[in-house]
Each structure stands twice: as structure tokens, then as C-alpha cells.
C-alpha positions in Angstrom: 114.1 130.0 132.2 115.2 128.1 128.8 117.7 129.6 126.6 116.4 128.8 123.0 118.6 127.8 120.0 117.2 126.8 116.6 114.0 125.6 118.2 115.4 123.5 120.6 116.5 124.6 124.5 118.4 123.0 127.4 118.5 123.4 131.0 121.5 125.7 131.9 121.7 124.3 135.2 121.9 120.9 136.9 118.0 120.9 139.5 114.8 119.1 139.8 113.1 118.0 136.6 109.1 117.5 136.7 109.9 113.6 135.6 106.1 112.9 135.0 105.0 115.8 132.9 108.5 115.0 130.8 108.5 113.7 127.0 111.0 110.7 126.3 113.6 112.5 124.4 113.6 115.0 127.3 114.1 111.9 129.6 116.6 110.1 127.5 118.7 112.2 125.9 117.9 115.8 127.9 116.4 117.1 124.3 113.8 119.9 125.0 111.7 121.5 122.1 108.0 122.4 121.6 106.8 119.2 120.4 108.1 118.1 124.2 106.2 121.0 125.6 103.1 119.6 124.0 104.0 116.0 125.6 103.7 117.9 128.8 100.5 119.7 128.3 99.2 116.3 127.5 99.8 115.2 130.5 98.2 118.2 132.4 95.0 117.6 130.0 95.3 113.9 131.1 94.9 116.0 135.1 92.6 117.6 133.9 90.3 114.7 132.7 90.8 112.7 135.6 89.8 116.2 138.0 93.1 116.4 139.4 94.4 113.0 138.9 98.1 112.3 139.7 100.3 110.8 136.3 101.5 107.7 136.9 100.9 107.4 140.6 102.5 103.9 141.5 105.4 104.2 140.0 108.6 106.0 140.9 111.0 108.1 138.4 113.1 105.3 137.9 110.1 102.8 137.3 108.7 106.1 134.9 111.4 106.1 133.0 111.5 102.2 132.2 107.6 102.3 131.3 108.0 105.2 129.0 111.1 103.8 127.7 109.0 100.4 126.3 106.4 102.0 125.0 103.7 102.0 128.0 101.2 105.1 127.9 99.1 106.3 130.9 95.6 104.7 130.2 92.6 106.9 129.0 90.7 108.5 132.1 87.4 107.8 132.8 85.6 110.8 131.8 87.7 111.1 128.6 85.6 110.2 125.5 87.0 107.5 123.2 87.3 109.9 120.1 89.3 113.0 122.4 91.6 109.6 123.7 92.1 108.6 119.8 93.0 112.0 118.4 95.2 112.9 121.2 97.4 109.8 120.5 
């Protein structure tokens, strides 16, 4: 459950965080708002194109958070058209 303030919630307490489905500035500085949400529906779409696909499946949280942190995106899946790949970006 998220308490919401000014269009922008936090997590009230300290537990597991889905790490792979998370958007950078919920990564880096624990700042959680709807354009992070859509970050992590991206990345369920991005399961969804690659039929259950797991995000970033070599790399641990810590390893996540460096590759995220310079830039580095999860590569378009096969069955994604160039053009759905472009827009999504």
C-alpha cells in the first residue's frame, strides 16, 4: 500500500523491493511517482514480448543497479517490432 502526497509516494516500511521492474530514481534516490509506475509496466510489456521472458536475467541487483545507473537498457525482444521498440523509448 503507498501513501500518496502531491503525486509522489514512499514505502512506509523497510521490505523487499521488485529491483527489476524498478525505475532509476526509485532505485537511486527511493522516489516513487507514476511516471515510475509506467517504467515498471514497461518492463512487464518487455515480459510480455519476450512470452514470459525474465528482465535482466544475468545480472544480479547489485550488477542491475550499475547497468541502469550508466545508461544500459534491456535490448528489444525478438518478437517486438522496430517501430513499438522506438516509440516505447
Amino acid at each position: 500500500m503507498r501513501e500518496v502526497y502531491h503525486e509522489m509516494y514512499e514505502v512506509q516500511k523497510q521490505k523487499k523491493l521488485p529491483v527489476k521492474w524498478m525505475a532509476p530514481e526509485s532505485l537511486y534516490e527511493q522516489i516513487f511517482t507514476s511516471k515510475s509506475d509506467v517504467w515498471s509496466y514497461g518492463v512487464v510489456l518487455w515480459e510480455i514480448a519476450t512470452v514470459g521472458g525474465s528482465p535482466y536475467p544475468l545480472l544480479t541487483n547489485a550488477e542491475l543497479m550499475r547497468f541502469i545507473k550508466t545508461g544500459h537498457r534491456m535490448e528489444k525482444p525478438e518478437l517486438c517490432s522496430d517501430l513499438v521498440y522506438v516509440t516505447c523509448l
